[in-house]
PyMOL Python script that loads the backbone (N, CA, C, O; Angstrom):
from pymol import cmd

cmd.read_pdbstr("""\
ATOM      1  N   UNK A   1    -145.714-173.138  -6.710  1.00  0.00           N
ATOM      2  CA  UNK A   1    -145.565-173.453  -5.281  1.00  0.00           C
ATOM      3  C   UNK A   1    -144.118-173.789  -4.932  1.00  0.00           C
ATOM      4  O   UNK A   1    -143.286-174.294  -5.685  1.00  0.00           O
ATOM      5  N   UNK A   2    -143.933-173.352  -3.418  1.00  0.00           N
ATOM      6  CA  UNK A   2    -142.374-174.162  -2.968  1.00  0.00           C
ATOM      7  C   UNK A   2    -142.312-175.281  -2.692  1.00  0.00           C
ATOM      8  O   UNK A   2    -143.357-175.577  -2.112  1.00  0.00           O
ATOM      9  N   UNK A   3    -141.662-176.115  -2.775  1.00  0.00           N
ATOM     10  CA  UNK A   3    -141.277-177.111  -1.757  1.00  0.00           C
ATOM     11  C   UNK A   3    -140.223-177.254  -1.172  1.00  0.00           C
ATOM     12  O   UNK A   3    -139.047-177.474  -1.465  1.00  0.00           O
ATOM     13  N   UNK A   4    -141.364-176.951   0.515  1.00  0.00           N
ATOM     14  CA  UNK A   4    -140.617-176.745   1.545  1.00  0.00           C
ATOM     15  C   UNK A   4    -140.261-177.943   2.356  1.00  0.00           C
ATOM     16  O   UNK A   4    -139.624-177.666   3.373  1.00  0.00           O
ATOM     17  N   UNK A   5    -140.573-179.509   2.114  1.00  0.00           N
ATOM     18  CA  UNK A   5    -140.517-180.227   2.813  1.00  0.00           C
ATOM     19  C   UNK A   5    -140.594-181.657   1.943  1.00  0.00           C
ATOM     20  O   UNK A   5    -141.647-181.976   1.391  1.00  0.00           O
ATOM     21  N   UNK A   6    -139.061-182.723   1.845  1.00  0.00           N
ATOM     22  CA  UNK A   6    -139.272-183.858   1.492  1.00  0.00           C
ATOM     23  C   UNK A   6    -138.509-185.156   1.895  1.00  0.00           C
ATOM     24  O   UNK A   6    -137.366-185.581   2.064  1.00  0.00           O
ATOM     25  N   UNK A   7    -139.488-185.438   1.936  1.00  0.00           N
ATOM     26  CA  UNK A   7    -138.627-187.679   2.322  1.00  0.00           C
ATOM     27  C   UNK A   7    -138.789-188.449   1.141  1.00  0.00           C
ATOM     28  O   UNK A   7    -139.002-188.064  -0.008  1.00  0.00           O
ATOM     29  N   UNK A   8    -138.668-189.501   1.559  1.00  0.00           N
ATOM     30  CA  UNK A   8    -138.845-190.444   0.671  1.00  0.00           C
ATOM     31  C   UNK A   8    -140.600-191.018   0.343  1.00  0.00           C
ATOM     32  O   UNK A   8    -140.990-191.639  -0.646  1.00  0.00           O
ATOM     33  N   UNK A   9    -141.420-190.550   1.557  1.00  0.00           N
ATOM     34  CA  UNK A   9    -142.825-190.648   1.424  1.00  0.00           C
ATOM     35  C   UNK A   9    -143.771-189.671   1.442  1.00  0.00           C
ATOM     36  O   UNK A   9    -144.945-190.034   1.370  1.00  0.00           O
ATOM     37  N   UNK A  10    -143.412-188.010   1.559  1.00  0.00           N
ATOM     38  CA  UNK A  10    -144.033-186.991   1.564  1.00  0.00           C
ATOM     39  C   UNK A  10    -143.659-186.199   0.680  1.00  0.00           C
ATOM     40  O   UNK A  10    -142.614-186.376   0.053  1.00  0.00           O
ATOM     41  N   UNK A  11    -144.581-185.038   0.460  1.00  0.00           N
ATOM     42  CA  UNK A  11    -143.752-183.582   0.119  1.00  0.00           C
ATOM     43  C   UNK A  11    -144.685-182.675   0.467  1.00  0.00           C
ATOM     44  O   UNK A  11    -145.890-182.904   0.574  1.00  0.00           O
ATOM     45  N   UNK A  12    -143.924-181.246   0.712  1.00  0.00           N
ATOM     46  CA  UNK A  12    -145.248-180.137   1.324  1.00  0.00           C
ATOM     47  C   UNK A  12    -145.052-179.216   0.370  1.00  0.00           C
ATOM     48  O   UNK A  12    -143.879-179.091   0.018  1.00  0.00           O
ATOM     49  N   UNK A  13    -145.875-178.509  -0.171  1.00  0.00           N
ATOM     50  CA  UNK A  13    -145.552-177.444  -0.824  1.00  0.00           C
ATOM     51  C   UNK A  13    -146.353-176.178  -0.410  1.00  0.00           C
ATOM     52  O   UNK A  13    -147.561-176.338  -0.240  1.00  0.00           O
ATOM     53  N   UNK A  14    -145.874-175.048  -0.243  1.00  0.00           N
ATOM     54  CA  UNK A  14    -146.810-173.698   0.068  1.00  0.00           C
ATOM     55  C   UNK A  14    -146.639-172.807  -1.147  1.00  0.00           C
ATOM     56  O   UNK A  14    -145.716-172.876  -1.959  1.00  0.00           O
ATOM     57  N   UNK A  15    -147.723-171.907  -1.159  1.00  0.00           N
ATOM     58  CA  UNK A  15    -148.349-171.077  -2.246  1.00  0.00           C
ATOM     59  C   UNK A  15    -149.129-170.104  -2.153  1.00  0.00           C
ATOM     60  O   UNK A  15    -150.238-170.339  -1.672  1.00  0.00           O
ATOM     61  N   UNK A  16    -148.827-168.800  -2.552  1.00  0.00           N
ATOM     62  CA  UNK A  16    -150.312-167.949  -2.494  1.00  0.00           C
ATOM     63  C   UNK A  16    -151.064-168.845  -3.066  1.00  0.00           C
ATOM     64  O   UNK A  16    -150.699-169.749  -3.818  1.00  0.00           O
ATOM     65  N   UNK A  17    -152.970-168.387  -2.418  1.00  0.00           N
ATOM     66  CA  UNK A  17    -154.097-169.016  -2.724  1.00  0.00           C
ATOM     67  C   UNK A  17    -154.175-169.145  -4.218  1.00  0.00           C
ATOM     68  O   UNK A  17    -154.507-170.104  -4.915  1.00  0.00           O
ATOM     69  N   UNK A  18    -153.795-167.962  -4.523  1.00  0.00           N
ATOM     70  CA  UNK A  18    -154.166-168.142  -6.410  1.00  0.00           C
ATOM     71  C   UNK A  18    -153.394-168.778  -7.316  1.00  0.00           C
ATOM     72  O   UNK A  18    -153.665-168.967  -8.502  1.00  0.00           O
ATOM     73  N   UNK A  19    -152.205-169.176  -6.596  1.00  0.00           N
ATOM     74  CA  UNK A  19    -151.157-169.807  -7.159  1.00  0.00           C
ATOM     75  C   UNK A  19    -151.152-171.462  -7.058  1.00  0.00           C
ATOM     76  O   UNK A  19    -150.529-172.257  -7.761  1.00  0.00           O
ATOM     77  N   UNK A  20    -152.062-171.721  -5.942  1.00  0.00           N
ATOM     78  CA  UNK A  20    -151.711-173.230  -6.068  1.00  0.00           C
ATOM     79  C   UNK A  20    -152.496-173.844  -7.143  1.00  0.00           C
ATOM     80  O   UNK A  20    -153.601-173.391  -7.442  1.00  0.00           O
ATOM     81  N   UNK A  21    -151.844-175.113  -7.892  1.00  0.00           N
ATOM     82  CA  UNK A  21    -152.136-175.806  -8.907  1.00  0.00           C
ATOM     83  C   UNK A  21    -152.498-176.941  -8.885  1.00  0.00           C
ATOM     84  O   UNK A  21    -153.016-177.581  -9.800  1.00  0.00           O
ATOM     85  N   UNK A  22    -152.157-177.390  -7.448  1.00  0.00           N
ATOM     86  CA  UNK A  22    -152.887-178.856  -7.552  1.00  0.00           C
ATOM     87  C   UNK A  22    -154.266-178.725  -6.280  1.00  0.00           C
ATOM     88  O   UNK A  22    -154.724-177.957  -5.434  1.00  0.00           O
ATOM     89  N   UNK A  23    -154.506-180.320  -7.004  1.00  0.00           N
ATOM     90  CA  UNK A  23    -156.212-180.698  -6.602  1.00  0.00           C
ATOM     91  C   UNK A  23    -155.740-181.708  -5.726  1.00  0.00           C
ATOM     92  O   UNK A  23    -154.599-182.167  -5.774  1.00  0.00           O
ATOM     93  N   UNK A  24    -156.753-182.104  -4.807  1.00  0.00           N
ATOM     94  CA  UNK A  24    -156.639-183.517  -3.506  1.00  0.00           C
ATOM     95  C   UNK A  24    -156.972-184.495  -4.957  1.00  0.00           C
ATOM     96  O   UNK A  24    -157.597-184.334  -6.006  1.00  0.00           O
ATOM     97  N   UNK A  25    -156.274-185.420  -4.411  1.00  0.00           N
ATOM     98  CA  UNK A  25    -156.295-186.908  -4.965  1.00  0.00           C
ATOM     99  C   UNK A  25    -156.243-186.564  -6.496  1.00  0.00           C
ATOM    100  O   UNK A  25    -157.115-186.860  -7.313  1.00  0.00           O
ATOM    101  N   UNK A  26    -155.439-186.101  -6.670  1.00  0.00           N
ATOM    102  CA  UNK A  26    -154.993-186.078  -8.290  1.00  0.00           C
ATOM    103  C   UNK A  26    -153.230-186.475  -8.205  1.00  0.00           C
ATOM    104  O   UNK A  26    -152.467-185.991  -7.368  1.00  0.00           O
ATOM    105  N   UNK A  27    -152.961-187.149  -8.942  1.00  0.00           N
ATOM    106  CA  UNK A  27    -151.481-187.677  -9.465  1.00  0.00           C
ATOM    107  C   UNK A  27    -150.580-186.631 -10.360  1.00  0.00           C
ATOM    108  O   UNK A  27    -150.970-186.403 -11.505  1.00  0.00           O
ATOM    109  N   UNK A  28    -149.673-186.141  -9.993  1.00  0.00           N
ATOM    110  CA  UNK A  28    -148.831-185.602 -10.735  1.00  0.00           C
ATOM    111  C   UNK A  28    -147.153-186.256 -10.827  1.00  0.00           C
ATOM    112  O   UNK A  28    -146.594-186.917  -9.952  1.00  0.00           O
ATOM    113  N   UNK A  29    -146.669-185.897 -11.971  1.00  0.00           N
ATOM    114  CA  UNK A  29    -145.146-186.516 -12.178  1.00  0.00           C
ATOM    115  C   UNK A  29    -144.449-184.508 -11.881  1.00  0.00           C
ATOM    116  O   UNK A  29    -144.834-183.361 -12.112  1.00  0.00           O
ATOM    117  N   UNK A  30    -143.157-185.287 -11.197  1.00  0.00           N
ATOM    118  CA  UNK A  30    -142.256-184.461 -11.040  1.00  0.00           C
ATOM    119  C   UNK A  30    -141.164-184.768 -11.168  1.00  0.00           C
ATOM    120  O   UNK A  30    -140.837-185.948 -11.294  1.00  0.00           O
ATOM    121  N   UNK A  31    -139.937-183.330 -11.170  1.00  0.00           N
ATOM    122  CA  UNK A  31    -138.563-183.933 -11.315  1.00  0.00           C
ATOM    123  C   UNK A  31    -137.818-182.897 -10.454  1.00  0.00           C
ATOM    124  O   UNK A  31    -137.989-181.681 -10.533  1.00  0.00           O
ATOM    125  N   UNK A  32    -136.756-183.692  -9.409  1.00  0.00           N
ATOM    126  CA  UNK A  32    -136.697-182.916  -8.524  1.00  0.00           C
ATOM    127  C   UNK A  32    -135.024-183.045  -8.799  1.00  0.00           C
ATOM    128  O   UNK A  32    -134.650-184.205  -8.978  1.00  0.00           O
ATOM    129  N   UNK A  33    -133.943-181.971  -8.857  1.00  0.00           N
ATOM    130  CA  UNK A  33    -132.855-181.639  -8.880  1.00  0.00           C
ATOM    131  C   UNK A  33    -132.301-181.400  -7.527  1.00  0.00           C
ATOM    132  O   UNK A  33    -132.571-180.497  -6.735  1.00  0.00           O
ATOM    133  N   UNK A  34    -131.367-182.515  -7.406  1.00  0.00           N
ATOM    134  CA  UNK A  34    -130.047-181.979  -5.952  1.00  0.00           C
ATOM    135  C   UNK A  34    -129.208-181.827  -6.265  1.00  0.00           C
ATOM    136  O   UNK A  34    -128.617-182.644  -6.971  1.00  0.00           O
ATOM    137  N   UNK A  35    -128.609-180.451  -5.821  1.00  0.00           N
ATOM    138  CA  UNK A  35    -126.779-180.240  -6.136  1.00  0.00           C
ATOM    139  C   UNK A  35    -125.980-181.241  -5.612  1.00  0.00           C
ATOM    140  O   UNK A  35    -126.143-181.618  -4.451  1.00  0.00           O
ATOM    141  N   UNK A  36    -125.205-181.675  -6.277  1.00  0.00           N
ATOM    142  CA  UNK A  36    -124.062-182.421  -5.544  1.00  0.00           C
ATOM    143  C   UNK A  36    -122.469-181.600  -6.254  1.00  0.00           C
ATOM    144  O   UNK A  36    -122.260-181.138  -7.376  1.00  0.00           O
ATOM    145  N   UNK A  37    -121.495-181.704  -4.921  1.00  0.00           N
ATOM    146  CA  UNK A  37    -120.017-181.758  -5.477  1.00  0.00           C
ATOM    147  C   UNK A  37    -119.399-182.934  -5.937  1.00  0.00           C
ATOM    148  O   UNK A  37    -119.630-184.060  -5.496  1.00  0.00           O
ATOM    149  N   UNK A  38    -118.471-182.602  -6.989  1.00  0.00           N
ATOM    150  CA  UNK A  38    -117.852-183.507  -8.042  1.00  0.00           C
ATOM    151  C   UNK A  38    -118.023-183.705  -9.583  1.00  0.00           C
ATOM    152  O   UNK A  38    -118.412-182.892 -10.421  1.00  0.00           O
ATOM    153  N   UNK A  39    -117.859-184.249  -9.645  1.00  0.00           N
ATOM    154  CA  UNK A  39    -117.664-184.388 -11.337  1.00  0.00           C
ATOM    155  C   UNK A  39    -119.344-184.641 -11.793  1.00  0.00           C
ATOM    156  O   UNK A  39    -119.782-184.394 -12.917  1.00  0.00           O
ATOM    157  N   UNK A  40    -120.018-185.099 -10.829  1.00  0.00           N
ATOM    158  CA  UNK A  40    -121.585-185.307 -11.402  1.00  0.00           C
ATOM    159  C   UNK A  40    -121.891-184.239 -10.315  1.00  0.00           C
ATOM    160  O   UNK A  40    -121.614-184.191  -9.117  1.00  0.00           O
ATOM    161  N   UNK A  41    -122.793-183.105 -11.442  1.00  0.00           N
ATOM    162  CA  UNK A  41    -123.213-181.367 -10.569  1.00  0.00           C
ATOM    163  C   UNK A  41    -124.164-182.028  -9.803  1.00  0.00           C
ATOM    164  O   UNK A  41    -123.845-181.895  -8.622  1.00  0.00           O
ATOM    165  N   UNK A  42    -125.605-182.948  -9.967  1.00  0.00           N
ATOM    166  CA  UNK A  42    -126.733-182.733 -10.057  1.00  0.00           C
ATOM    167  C   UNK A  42    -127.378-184.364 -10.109  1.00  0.00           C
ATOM    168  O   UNK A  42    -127.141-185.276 -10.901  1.00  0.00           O
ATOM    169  N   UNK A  43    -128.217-184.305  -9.006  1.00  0.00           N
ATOM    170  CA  UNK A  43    -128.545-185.632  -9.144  1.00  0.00           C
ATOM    171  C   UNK A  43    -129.995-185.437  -9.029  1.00  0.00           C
ATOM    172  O   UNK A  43    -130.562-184.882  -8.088  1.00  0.00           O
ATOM    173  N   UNK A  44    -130.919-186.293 -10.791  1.00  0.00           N
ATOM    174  CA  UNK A  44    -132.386-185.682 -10.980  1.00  0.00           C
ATOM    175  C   UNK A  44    -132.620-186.780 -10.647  1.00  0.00           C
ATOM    176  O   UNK A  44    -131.889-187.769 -10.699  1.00  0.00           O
ATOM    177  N   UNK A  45    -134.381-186.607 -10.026  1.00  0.00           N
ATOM    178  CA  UNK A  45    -135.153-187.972  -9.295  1.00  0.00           C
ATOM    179  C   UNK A  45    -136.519-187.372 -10.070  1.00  0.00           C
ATOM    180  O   UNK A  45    -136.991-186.236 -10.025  1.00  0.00           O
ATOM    181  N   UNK A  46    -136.912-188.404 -10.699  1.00  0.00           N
ATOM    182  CA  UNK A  46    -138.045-188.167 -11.283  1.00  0.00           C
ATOM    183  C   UNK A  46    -138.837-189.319 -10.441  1.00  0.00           C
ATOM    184  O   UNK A  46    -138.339-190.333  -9.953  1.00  0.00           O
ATOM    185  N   UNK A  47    -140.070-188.939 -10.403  1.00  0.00           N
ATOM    186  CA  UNK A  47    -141.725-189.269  -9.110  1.00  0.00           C
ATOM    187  C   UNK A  47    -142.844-189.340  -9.553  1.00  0.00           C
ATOM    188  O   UNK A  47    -143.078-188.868 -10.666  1.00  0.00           O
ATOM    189  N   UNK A  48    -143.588-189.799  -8.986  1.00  0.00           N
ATOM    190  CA  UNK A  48    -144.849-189.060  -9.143  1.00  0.00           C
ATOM    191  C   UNK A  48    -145.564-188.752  -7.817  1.00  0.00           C
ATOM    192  O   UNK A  48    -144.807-189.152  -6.933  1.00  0.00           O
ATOM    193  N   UNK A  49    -146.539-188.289  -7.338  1.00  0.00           N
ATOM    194  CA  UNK A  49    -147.039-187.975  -6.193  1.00  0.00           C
ATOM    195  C   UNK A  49    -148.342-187.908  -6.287  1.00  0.00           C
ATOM    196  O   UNK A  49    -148.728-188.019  -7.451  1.00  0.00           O
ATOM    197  N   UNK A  50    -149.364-187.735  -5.322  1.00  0.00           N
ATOM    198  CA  UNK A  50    -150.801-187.709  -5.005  1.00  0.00           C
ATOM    199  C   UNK A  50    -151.217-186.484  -4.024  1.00  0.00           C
ATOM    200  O   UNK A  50    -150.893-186.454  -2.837  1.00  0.00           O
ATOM    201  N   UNK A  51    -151.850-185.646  -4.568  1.00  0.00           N
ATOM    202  CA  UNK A  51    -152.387-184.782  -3.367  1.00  0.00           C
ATOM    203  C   UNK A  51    -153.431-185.333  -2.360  1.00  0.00           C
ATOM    204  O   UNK A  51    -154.534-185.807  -2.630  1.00  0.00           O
ATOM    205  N   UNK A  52    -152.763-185.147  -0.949  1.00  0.00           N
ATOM    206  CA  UNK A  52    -154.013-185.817  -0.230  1.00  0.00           C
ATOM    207  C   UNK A  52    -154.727-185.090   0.494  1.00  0.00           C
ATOM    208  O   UNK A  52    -155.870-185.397   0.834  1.00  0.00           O
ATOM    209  N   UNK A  53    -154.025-183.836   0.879  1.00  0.00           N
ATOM    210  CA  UNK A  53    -154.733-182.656   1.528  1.00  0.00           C
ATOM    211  C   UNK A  53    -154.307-181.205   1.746  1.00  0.00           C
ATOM    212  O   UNK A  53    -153.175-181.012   2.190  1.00  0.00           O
ATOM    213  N   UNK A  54    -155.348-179.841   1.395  1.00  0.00           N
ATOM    214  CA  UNK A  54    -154.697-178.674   1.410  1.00  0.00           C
ATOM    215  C   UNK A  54    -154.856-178.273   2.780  1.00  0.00           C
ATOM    216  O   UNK A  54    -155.516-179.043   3.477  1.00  0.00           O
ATOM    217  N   UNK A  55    -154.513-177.500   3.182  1.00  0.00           N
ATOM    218  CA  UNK A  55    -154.852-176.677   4.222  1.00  0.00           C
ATOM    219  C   UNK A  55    -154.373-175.414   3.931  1.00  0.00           C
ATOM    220  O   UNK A  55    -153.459-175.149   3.151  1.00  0.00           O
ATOM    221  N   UNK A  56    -155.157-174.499   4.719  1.00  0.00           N
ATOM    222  CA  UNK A  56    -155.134-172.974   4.301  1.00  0.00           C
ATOM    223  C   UNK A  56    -154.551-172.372   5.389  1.00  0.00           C
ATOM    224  O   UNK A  56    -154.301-173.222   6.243  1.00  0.00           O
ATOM    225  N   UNK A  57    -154.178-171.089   5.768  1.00  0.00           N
ATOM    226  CA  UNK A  57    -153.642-170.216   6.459  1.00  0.00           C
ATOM    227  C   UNK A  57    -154.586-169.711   7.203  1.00  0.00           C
ATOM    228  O   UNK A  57    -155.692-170.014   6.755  1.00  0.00           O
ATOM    229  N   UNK A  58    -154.643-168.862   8.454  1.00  0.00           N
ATOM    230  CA  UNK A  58    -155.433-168.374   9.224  1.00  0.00           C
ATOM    231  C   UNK A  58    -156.139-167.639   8.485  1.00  0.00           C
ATOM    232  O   UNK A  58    -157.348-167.737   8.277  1.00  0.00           O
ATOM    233  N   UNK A  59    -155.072-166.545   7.885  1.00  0.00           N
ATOM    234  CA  UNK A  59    -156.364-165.542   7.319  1.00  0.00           C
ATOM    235  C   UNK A  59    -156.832-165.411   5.953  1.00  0.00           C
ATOM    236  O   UNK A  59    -157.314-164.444   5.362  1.00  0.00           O
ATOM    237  N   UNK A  60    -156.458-167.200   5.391  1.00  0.00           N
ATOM    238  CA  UNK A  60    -156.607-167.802   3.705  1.00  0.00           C
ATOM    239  C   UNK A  60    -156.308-167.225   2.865  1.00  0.00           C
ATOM    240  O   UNK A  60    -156.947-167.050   1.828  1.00  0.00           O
ATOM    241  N   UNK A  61    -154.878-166.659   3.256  1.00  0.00           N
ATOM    242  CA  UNK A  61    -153.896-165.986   2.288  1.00  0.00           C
ATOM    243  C   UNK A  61    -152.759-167.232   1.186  1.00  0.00           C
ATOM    244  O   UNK A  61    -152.325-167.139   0.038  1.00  0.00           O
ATOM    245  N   UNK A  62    -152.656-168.113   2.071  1.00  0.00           N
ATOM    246  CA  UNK A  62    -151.907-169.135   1.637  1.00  0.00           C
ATOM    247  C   UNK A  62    -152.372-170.888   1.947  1.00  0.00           C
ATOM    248  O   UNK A  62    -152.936-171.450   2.886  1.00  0.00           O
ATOM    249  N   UNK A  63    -151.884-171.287   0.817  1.00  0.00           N
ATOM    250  CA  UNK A  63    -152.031-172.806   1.351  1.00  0.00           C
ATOM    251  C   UNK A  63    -150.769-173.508   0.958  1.00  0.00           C
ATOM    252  O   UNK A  63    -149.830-173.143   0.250  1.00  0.00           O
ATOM    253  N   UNK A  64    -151.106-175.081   1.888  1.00  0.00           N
ATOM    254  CA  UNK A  64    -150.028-175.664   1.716  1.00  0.00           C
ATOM    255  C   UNK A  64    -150.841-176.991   1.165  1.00  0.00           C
ATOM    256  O   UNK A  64    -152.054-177.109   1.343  1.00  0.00           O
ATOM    257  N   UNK A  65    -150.066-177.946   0.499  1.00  0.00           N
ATOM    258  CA  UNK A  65    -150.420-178.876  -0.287  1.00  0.00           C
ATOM    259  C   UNK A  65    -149.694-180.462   0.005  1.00  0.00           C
ATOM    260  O   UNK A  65    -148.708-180.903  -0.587  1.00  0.00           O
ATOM    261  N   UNK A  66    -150.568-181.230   1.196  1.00  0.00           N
ATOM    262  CA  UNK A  66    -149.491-182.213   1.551  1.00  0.00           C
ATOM    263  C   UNK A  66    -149.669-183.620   0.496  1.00  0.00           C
ATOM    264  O   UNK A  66    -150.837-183.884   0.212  1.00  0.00           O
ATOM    265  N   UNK A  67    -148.845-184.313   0.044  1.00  0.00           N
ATOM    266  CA  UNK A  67    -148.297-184.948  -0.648  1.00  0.00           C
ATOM    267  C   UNK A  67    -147.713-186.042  -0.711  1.00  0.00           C
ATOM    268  O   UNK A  67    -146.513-186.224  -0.504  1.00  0.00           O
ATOM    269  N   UNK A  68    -148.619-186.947  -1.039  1.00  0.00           N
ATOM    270  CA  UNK A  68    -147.827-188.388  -0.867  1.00  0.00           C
ATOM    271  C   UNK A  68    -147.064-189.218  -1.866  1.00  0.00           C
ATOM    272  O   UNK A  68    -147.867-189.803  -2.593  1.00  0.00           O
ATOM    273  N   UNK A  69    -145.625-189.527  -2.217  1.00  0.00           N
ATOM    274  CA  UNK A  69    -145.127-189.921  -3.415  1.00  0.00           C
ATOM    275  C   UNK A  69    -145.847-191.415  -3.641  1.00  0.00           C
ATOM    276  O   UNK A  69    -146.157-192.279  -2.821  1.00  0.00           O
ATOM    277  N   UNK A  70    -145.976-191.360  -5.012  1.00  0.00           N
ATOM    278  CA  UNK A  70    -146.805-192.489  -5.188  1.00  0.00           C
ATOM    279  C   UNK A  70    -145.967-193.293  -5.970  1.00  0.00           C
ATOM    280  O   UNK A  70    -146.239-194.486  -5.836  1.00  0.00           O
ATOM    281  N   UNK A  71    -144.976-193.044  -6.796  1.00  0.00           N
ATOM    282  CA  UNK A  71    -144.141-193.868  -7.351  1.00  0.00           C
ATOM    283  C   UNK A  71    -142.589-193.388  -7.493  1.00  0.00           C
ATOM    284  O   UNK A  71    -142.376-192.251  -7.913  1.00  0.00           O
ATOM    285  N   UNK A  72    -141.941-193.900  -7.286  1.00  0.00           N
ATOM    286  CA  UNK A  72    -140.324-193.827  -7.255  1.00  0.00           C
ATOM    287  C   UNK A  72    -139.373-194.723  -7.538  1.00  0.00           C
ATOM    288  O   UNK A  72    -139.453-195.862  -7.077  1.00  0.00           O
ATOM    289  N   UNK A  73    -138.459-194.381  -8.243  1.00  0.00           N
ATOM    290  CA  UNK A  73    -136.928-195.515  -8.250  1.00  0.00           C
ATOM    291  C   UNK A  73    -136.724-196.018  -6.844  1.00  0.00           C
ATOM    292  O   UNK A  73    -137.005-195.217  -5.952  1.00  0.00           O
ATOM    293  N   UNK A  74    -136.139-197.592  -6.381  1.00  0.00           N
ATOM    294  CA  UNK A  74    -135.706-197.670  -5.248  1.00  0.00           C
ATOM    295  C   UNK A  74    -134.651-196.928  -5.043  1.00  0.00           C
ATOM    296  O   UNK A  74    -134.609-196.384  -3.939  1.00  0.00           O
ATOM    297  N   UNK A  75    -133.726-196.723  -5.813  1.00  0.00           N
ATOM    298  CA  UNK A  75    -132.332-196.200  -6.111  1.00  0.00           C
ATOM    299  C   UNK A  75    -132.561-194.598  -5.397  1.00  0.00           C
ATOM    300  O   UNK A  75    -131.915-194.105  -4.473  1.00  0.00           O
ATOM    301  N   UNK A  76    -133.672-194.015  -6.147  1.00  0.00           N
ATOM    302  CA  UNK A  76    -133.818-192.704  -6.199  1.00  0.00           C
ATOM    303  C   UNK A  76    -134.515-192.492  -4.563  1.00  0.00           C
ATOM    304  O   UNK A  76    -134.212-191.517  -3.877  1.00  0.00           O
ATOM    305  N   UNK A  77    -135.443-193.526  -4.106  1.00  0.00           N
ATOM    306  CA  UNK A  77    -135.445-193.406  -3.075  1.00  0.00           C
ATOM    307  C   UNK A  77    -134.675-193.769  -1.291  1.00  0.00           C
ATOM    308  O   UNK A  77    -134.880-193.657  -0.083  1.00  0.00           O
ATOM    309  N   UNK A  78    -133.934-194.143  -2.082  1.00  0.00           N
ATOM    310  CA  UNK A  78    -132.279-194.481  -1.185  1.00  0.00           C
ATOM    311  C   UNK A  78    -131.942-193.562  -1.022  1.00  0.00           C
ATOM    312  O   UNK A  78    -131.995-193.237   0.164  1.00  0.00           O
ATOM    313  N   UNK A  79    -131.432-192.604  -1.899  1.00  0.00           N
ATOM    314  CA  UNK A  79    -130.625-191.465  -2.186  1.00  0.00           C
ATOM    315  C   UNK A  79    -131.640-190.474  -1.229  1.00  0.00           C
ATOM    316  O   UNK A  79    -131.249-190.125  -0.115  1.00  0.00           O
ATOM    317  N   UNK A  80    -132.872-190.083  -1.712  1.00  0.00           N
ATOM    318  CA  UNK A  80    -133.291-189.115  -0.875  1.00  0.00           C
ATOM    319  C   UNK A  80    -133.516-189.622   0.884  1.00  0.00           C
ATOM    320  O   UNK A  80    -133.498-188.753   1.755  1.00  0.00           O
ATOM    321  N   UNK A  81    -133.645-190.547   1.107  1.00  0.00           N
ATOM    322  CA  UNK A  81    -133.171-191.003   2.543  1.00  0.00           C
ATOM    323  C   UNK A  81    -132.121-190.772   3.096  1.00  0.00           C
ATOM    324  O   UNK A  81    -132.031-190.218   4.192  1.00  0.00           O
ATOM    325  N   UNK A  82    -131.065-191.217   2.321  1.00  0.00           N
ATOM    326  CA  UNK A  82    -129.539-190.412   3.332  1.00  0.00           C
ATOM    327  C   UNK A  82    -129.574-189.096   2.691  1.00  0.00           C
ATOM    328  O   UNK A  82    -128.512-188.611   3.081  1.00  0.00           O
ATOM    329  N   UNK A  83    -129.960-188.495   2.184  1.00  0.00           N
ATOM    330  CA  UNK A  83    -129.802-187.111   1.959  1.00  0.00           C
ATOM    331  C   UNK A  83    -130.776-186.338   2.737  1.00  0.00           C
ATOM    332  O   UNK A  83    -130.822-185.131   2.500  1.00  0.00           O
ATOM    333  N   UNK A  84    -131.683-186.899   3.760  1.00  0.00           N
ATOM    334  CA  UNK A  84    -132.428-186.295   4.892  1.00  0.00           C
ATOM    335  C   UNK A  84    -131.669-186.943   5.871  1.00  0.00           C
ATOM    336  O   UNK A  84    -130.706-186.176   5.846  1.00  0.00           O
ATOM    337  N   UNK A  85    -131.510-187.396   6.329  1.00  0.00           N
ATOM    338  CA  UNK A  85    -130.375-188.186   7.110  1.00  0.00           C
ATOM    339  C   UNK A  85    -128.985-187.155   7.596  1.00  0.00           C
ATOM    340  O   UNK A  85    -128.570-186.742   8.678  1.00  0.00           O
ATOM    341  N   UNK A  86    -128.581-187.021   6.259  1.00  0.00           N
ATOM    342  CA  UNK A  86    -126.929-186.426   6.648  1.00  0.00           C
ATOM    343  C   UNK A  86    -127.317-184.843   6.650  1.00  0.00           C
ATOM    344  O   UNK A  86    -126.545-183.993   7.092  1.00  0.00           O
ATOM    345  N   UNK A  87    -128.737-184.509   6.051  1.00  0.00           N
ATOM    346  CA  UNK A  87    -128.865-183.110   6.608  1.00  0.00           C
ATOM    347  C   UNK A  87    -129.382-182.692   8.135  1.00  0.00           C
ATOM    348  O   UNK A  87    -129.278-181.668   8.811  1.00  0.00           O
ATOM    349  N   UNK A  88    -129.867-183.729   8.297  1.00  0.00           N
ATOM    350  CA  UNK A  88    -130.673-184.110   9.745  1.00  0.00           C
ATOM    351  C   UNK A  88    -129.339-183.785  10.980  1.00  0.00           C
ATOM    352  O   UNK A  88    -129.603-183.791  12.182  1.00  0.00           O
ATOM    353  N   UNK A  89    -128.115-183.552  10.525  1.00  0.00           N
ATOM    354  CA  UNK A  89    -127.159-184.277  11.359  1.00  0.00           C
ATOM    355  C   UNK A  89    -126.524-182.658  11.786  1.00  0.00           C
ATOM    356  O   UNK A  89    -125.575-182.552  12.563  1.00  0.00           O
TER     357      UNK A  89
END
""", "prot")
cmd.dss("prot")
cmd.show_as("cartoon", "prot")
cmd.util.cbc("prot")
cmd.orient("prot")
């Protein structure tokens, strides 16, 4: 799946039908990579999250998978706040 959408309290992901992998109310860990410029390339945020609900496409070709983070660094969730923030801008 992509993910097309994240804060510090969500994430969305879309998928062909046969492709998606997660279940409602199941916990998964992730690790999510941002480019940065400078001497540090890459700044990783490791999570975990909860599926809370799919929804399908009109003609149930695709779904999307919305997502609630269930555990995070404060640090890590600082960072992804101004980094929706200064893209917001």
């Amino acid at each position: 799946p992509k993910l097309v959408y994240f804060d510090r309290k969500r994430m969305l992901f879309l998928s062909d039908r046969g492709e998606m992998p997660f279940v409602p109310d199941c916990e998964y860990a992730c690790l999510v990579s941002f480019p940065l410029e400078g001497p540090v390339r890459e700044r990783k945020v490791y999570l975990s999250f909860v599926i809370e609900d799919l929804y399908e496409s009109f003609d149930r070709s695709r779904l999307c998978a919305c997502a609630r983070i269930s555990s995070i660094q404060e640090e890590d969730s600082r960072f992804i706040s101004d980094k929706v923030k200064t893209n917001a801008k």
